[in-house]
PyMOL Python script that loads the backbone (N, CA, C, O; Angstrom):
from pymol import cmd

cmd.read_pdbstr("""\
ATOM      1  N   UNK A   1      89.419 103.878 104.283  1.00  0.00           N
ATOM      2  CA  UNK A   1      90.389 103.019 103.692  1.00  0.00           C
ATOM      3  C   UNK A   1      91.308 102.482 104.776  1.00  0.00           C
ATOM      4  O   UNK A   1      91.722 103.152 105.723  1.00  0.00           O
ATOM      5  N   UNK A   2      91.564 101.293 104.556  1.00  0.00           N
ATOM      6  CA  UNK A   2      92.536 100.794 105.617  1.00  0.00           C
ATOM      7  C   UNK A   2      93.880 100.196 104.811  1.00  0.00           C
ATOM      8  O   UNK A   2      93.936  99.754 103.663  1.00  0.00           O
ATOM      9  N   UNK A   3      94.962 100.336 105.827  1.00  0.00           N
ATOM     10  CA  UNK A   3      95.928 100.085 105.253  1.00  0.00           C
ATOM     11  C   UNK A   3      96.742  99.658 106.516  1.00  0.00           C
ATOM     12  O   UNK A   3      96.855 100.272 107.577  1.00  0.00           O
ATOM     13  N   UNK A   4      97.252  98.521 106.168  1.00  0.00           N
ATOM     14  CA  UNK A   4      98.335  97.450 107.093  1.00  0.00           C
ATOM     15  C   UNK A   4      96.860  97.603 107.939  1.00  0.00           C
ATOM     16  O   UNK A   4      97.364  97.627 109.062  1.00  0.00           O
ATOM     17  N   UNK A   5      95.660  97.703 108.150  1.00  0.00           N
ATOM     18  CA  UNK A   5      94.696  97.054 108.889  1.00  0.00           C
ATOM     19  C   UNK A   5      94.285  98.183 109.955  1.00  0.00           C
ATOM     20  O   UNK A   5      93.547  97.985 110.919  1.00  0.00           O
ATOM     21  N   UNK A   6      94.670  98.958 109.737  1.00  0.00           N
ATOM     22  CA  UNK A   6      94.602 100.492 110.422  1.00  0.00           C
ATOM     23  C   UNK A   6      94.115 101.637 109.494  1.00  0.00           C
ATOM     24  O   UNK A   6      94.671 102.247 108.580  1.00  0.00           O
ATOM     25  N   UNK A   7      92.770 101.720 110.100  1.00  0.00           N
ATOM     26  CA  UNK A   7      91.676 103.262 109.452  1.00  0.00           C
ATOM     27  C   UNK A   7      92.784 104.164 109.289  1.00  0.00           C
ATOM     28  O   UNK A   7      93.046 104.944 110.204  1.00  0.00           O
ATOM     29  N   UNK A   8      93.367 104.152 108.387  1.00  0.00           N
ATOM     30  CA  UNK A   8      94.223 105.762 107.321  1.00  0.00           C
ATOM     31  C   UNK A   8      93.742 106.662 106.865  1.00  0.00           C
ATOM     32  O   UNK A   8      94.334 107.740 106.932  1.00  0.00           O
ATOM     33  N   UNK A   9      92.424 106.556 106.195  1.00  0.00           N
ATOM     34  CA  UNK A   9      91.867 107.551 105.383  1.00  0.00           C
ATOM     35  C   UNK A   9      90.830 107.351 104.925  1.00  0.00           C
ATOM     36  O   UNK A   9      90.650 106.174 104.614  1.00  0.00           O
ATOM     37  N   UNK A  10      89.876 108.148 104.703  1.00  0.00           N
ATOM     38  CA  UNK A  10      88.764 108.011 104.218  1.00  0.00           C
ATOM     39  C   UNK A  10      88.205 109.615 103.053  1.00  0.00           C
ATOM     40  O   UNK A  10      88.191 110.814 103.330  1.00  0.00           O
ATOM     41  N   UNK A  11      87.848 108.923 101.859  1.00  0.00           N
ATOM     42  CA  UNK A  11      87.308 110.146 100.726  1.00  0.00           C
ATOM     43  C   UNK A  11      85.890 109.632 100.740  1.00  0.00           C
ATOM     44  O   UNK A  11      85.501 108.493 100.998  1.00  0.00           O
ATOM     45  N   UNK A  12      85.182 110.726 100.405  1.00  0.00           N
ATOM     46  CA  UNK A  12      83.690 110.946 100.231  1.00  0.00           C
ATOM     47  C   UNK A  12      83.679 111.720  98.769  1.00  0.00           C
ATOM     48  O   UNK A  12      84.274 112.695  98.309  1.00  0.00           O
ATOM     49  N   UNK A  13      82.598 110.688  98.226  1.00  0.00           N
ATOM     50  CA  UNK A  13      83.020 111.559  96.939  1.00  0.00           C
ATOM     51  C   UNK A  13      81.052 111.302  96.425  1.00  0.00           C
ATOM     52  O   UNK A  13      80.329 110.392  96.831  1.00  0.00           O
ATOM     53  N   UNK A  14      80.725 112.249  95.618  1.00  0.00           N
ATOM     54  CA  UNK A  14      79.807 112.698  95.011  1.00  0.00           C
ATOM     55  C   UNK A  14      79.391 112.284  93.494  1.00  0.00           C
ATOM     56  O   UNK A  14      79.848 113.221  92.840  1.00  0.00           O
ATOM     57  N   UNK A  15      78.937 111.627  92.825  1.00  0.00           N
ATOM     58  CA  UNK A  15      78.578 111.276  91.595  1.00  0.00           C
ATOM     59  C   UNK A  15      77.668 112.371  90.839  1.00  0.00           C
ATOM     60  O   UNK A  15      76.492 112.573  91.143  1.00  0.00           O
ATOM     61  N   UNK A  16      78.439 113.135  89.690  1.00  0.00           N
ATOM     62  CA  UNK A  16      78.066 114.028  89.273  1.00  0.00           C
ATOM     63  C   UNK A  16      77.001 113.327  88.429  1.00  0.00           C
ATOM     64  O   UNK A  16      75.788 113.376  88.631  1.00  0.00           O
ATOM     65  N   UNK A  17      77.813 112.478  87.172  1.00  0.00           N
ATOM     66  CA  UNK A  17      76.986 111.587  85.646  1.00  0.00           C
ATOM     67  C   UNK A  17      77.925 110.511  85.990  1.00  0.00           C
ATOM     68  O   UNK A  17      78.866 110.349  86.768  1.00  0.00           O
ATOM     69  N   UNK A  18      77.307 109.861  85.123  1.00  0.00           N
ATOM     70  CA  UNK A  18      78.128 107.973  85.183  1.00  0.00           C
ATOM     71  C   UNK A  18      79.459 108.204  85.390  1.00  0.00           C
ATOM     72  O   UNK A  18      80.147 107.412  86.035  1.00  0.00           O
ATOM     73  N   UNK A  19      80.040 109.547  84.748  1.00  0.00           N
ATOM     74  CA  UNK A  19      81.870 108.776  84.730  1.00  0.00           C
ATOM     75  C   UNK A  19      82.690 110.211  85.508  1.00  0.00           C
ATOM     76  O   UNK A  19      83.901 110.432  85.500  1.00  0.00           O
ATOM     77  N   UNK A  20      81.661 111.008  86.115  1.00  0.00           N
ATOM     78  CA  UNK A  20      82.202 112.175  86.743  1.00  0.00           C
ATOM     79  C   UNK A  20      81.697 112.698  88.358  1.00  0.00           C
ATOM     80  O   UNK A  20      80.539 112.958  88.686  1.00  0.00           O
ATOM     81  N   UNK A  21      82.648 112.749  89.033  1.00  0.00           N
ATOM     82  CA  UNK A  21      82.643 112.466  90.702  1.00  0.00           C
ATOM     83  C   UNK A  21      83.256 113.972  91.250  1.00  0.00           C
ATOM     84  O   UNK A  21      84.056 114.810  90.835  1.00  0.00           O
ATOM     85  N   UNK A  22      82.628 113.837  92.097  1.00  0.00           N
ATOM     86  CA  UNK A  22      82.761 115.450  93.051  1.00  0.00           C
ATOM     87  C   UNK A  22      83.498 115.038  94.694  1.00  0.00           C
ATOM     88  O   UNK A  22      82.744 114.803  95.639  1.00  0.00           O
ATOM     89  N   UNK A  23      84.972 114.994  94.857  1.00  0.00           N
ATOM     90  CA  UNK A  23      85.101 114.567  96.010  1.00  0.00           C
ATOM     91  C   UNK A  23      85.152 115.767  96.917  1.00  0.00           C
ATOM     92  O   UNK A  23      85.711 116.859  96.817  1.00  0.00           O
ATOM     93  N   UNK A  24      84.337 115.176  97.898  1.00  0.00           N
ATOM     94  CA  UNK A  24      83.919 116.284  99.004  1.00  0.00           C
ATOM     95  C   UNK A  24      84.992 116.499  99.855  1.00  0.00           C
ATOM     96  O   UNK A  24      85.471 117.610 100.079  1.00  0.00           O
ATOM     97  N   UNK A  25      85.509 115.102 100.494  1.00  0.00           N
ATOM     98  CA  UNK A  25      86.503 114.859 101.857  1.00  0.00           C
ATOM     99  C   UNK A  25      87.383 114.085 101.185  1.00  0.00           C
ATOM    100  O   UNK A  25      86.886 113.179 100.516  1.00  0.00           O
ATOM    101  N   UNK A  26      88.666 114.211 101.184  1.00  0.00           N
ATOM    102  CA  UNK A  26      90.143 113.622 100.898  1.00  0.00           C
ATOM    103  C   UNK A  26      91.112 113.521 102.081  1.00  0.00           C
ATOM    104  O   UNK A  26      92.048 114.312 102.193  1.00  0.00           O
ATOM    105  N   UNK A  27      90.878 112.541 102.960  1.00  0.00           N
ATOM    106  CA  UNK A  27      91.566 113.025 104.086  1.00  0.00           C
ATOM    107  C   UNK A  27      92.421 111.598 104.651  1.00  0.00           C
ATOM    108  O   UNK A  27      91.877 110.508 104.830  1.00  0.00           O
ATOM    109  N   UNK A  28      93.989 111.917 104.895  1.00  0.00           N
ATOM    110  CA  UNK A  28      94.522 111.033 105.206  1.00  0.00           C
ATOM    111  C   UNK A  28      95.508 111.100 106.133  1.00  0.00           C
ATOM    112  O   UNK A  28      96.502 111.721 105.756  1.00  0.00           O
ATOM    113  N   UNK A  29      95.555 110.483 107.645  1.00  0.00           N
ATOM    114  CA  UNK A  29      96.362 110.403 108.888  1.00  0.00           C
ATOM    115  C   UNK A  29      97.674 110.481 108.610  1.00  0.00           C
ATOM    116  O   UNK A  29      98.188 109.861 107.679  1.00  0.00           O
ATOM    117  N   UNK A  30      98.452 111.429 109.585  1.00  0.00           N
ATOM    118  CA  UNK A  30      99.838 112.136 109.139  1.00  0.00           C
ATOM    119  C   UNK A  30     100.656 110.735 108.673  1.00  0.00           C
ATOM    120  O   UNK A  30     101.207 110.655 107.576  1.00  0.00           O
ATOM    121  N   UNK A  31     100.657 109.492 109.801  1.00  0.00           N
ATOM    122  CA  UNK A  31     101.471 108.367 109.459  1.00  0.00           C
ATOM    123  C   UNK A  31     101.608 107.405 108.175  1.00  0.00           C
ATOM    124  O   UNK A  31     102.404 106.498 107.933  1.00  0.00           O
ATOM    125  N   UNK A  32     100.306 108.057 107.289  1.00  0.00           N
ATOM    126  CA  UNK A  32     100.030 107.450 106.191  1.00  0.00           C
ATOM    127  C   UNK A  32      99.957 108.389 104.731  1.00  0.00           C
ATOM    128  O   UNK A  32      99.345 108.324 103.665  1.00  0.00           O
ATOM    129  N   UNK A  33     100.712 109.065 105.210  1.00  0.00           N
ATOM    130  CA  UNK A  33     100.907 110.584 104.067  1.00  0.00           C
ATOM    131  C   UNK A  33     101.857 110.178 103.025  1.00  0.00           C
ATOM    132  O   UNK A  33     102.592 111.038 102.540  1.00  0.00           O
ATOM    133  N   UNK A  34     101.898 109.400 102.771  1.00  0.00           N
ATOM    134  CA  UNK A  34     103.644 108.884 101.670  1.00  0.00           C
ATOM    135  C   UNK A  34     102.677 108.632 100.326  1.00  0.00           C
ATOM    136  O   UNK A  34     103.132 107.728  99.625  1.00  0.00           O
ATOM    137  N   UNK A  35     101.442 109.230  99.810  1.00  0.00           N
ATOM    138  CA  UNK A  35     100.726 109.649  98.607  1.00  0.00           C
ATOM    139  C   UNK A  35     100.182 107.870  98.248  1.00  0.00           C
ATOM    140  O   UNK A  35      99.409 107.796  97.292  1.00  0.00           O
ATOM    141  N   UNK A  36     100.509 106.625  98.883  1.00  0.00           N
ATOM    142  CA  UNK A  36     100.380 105.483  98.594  1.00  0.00           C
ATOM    143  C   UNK A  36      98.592 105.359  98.301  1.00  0.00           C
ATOM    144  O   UNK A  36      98.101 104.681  97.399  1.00  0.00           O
ATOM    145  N   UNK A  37      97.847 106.148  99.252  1.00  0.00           N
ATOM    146  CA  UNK A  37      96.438 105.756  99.486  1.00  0.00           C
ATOM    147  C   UNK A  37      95.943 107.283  98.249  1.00  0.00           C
ATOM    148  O   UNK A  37      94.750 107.346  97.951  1.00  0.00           O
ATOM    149  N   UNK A  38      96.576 107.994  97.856  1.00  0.00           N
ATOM    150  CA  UNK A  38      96.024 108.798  96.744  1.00  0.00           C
ATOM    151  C   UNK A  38      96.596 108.405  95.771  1.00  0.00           C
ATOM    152  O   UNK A  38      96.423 109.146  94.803  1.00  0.00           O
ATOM    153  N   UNK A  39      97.171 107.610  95.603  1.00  0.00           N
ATOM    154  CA  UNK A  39      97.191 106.794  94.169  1.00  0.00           C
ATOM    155  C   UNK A  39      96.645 105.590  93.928  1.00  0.00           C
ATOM    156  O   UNK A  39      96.426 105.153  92.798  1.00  0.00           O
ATOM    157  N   UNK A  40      96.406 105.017  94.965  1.00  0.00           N
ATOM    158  CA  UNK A  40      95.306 104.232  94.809  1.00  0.00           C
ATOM    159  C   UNK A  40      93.852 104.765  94.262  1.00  0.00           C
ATOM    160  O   UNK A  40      93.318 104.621  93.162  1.00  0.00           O
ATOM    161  N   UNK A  41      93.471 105.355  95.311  1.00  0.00           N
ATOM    162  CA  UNK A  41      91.834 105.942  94.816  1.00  0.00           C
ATOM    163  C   UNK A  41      92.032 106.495  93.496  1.00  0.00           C
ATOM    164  O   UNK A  41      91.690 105.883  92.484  1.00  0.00           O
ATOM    165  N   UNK A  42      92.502 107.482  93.478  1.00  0.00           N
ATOM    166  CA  UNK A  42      92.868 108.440  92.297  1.00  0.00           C
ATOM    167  C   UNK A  42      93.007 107.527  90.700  1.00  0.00           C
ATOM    168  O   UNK A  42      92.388 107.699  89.650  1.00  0.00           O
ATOM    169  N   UNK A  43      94.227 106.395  91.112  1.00  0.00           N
ATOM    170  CA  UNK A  43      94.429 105.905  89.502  1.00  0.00           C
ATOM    171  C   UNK A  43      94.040 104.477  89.460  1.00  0.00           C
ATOM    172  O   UNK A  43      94.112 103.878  88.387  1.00  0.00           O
ATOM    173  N   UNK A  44      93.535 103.731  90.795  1.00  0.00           N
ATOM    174  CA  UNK A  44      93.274 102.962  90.490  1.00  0.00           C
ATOM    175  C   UNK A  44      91.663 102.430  90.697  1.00  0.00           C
ATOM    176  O   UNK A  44      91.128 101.689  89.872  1.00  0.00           O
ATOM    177  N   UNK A  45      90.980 102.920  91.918  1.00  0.00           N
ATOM    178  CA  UNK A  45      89.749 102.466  92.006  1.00  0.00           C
ATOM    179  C   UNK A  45      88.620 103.588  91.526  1.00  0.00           C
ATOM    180  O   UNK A  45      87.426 103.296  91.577  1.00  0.00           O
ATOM    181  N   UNK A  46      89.062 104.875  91.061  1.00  0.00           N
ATOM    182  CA  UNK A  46      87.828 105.765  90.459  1.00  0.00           C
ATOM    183  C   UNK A  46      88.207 105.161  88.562  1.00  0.00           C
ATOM    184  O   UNK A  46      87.325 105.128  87.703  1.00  0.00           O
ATOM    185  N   UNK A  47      89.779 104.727  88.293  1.00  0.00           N
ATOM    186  CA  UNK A  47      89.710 103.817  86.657  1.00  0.00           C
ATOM    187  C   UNK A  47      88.779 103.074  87.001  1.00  0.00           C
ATOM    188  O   UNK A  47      87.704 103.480  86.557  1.00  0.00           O
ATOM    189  N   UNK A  48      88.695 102.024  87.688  1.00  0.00           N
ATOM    190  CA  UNK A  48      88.233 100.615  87.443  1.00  0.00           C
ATOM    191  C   UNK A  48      86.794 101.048  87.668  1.00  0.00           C
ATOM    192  O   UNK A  48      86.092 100.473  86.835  1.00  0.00           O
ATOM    193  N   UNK A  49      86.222 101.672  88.300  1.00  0.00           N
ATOM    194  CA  UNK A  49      85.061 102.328  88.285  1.00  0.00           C
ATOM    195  C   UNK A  49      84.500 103.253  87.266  1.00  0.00           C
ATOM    196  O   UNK A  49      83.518 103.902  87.627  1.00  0.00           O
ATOM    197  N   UNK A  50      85.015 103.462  85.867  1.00  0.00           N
ATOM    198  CA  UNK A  50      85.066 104.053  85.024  1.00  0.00           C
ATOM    199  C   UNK A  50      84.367 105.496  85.043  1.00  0.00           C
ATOM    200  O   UNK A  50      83.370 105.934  84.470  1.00  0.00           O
ATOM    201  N   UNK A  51      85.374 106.105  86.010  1.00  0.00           N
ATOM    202  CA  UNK A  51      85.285 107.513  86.474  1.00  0.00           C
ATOM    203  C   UNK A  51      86.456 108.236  85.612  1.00  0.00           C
ATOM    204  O   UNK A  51      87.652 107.952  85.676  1.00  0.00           O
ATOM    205  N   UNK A  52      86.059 108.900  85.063  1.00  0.00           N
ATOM    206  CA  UNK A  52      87.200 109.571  84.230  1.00  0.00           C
ATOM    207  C   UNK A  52      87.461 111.093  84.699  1.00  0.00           C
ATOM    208  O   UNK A  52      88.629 111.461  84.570  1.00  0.00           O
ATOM    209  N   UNK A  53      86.721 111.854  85.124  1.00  0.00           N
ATOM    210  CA  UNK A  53      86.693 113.228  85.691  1.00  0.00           C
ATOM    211  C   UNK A  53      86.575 113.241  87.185  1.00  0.00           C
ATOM    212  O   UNK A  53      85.490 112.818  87.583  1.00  0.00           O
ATOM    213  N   UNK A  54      87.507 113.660  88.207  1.00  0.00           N
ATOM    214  CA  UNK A  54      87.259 114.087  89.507  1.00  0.00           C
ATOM    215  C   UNK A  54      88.037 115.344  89.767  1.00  0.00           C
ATOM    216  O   UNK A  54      89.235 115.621  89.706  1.00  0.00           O
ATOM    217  N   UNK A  55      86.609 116.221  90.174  1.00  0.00           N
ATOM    218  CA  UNK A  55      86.346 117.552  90.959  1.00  0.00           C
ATOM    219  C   UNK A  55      86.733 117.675  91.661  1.00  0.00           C
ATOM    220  O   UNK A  55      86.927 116.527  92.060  1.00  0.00           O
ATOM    221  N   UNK A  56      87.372 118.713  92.780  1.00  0.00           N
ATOM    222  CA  UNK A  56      87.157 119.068  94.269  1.00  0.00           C
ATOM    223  C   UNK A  56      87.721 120.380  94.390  1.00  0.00           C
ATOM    224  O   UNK A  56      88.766 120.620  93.785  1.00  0.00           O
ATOM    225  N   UNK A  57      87.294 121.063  94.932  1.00  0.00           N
ATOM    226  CA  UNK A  57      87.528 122.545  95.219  1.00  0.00           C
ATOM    227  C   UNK A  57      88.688 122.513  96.241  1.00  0.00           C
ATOM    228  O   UNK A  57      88.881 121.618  97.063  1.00  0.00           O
ATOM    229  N   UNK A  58      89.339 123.490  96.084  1.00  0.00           N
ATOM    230  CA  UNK A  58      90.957 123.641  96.662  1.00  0.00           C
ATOM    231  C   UNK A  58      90.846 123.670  97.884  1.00  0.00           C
ATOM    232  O   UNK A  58      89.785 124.101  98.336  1.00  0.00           O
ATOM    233  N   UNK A  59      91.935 123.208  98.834  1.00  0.00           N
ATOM    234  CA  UNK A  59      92.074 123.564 100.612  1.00  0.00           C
ATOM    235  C   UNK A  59      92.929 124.556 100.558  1.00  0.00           C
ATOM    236  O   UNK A  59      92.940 125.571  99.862  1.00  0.00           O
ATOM    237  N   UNK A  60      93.997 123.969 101.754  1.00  0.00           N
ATOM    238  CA  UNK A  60      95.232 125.030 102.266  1.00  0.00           C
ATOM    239  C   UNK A  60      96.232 124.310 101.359  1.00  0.00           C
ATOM    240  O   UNK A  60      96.018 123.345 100.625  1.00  0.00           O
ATOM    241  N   UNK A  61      97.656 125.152 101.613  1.00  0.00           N
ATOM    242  CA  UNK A  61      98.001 125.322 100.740  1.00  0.00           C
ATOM    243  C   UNK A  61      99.021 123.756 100.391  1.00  0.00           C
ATOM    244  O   UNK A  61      99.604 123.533  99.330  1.00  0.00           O
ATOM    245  N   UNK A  62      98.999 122.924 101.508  1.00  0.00           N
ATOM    246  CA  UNK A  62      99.404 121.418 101.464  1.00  0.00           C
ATOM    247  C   UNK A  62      98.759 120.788 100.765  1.00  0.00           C
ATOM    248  O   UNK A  62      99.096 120.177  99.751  1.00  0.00           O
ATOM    249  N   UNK A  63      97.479 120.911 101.389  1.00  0.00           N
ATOM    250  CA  UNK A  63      96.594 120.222 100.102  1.00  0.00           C
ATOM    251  C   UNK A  63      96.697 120.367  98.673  1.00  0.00           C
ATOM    252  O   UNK A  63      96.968 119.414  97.944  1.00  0.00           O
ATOM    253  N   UNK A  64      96.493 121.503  98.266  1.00  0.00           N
ATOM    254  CA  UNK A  64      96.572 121.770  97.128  1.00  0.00           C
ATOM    255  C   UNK A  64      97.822 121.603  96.232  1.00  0.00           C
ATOM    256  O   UNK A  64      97.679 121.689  95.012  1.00  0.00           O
ATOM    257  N   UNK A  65      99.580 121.264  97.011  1.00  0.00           N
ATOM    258  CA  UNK A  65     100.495 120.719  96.949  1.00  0.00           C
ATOM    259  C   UNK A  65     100.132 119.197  96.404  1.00  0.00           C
ATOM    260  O   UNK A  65     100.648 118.710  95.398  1.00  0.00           O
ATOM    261  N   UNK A  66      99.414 118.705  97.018  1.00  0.00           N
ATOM    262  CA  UNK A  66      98.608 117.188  97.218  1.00  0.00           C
ATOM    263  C   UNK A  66      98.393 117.075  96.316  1.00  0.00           C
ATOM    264  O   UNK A  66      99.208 116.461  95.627  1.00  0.00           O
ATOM    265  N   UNK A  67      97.164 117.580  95.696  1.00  0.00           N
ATOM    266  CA  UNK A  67      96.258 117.533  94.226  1.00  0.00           C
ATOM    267  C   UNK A  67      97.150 117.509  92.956  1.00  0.00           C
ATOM    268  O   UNK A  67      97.097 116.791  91.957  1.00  0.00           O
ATOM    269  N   UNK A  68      98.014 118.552  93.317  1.00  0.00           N
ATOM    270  CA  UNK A  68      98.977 118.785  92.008  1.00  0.00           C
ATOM    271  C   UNK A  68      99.705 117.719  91.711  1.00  0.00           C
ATOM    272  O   UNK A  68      99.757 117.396  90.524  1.00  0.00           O
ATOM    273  N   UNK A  69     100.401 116.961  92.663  1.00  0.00           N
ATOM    274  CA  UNK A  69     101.030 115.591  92.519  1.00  0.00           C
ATOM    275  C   UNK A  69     100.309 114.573  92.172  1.00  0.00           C
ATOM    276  O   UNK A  69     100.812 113.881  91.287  1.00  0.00           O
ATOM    277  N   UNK A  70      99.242 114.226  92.592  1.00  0.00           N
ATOM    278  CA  UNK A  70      98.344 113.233  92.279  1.00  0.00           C
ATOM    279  C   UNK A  70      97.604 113.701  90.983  1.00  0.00           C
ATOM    280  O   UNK A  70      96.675 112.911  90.809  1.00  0.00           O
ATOM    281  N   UNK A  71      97.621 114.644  90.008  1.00  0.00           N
ATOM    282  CA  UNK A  71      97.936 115.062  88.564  1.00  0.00           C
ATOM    283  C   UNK A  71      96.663 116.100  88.406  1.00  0.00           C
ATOM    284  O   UNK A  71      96.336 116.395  87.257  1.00  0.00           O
ATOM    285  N   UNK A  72      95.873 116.711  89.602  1.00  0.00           N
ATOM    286  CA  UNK A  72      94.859 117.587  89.154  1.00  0.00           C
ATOM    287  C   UNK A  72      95.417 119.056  89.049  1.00  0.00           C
ATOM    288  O   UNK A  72      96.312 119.664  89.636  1.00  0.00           O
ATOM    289  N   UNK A  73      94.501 119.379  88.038  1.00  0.00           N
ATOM    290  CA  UNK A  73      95.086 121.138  87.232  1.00  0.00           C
ATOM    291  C   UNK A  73      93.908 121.124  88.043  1.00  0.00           C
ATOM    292  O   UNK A  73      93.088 120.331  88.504  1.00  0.00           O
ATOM    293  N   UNK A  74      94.289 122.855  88.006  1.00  0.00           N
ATOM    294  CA  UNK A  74      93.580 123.973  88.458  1.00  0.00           C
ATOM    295  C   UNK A  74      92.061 124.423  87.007  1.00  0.00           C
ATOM    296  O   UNK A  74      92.152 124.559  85.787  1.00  0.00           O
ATOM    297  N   UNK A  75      91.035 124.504  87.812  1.00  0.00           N
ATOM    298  CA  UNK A  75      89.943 124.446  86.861  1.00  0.00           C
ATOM    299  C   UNK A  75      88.588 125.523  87.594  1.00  0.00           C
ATOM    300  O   UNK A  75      88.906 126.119  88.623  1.00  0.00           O
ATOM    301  N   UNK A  76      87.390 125.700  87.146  1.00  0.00           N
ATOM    302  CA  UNK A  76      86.365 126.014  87.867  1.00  0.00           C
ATOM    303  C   UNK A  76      85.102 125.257  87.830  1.00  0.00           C
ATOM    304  O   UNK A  76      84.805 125.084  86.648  1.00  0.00           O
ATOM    305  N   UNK A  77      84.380 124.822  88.488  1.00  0.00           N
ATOM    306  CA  UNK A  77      83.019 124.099  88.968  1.00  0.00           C
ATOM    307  C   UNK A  77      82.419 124.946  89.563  1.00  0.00           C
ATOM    308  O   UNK A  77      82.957 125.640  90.426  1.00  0.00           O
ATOM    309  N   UNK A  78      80.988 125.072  89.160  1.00  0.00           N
ATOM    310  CA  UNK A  78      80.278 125.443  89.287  1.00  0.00           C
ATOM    311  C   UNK A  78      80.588 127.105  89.738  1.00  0.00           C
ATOM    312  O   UNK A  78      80.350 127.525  90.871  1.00  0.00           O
ATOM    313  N   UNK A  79      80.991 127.702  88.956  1.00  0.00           N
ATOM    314  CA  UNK A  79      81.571 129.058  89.325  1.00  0.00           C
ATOM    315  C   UNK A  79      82.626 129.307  90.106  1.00  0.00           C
ATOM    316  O   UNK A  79      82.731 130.470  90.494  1.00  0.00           O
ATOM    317  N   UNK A  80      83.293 128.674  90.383  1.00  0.00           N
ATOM    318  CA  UNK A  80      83.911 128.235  91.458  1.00  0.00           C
ATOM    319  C   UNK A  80      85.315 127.763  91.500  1.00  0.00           C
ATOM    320  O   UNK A  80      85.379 126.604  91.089  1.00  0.00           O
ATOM    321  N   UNK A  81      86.497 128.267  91.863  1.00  0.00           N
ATOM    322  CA  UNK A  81      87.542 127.958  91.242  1.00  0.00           C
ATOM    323  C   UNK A  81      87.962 126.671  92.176  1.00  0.00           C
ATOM    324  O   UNK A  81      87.884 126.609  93.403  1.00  0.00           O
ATOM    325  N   UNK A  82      88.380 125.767  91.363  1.00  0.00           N
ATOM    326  CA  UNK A  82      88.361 123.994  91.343  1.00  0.00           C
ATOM    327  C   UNK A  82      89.307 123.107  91.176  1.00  0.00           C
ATOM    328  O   UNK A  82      90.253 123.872  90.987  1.00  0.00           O
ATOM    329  N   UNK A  83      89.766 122.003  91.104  1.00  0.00           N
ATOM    330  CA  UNK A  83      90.826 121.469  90.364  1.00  0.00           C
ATOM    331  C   UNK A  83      89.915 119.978  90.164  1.00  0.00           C
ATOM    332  O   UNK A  83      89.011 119.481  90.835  1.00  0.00           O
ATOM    333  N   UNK A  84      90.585 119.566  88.974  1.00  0.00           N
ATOM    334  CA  UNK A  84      90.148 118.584  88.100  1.00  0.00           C
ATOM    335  C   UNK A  84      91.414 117.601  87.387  1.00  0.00           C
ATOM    336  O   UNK A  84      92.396 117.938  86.726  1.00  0.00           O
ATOM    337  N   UNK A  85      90.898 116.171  87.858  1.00  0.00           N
ATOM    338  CA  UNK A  85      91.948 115.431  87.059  1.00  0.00           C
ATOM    339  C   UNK A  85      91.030 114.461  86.119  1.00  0.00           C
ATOM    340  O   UNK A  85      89.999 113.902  86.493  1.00  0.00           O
ATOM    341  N   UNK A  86      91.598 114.379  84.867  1.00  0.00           N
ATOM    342  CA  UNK A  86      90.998 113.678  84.014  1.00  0.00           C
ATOM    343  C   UNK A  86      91.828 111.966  83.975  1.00  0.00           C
ATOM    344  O   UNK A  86      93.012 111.660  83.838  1.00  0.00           O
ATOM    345  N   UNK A  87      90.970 111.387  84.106  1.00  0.00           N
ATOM    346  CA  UNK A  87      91.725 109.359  83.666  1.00  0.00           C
ATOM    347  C   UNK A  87      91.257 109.422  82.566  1.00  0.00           C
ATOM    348  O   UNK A  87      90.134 109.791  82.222  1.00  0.00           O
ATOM    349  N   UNK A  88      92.502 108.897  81.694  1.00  0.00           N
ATOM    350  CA  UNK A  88      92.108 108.201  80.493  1.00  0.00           C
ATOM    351  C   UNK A  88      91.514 106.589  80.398  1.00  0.00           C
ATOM    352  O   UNK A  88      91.210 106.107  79.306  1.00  0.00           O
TER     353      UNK A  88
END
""", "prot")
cmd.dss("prot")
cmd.show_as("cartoon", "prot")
cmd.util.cbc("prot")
cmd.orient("prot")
């Protein structure tokens, strides 16, 4: 993802079924940490992509600070303890 024209961040994400995604990599450069580029992906281009469920298994403990703001609960996948945000 680029932003003001400068590589910020880039997610890799996994297609479970048509409307449910497994993101592998969520990763975004310290100068571009102000949550602008996870609310994008998050509420606006996995909606318009009519992704309603995204997966990803927990990091450290910033990250997982991260997730919670950008609105994912704590969940399990595939045995596996997870967090999950649902779009309406």
């Amino acid at each position: 993802m680029l932003r003001n024209s400068v590589p910020a961040g880039l997610v890799c994400a996994k297609n479970i079924d048509s409307n449910t995604v497994f993101v592998n990599l969520d990763y975004v450069i310290p100068g571009y940490r102000d949550f602008k580029i996870g609310k994008y992906v998050y509420r606006k281009f996995f909606r318009e992509n009519i992704i309603r469920k995204i997966f990803t298994y927990p990091g450290n403990k910033t990250h997982n600070k991260y997730l919670r703001k950008m609105g994912f609960q704590k969940t399990t996948f595939n045995s596996q303890e997870a967090f999950l945000l649902e779009l309406s």
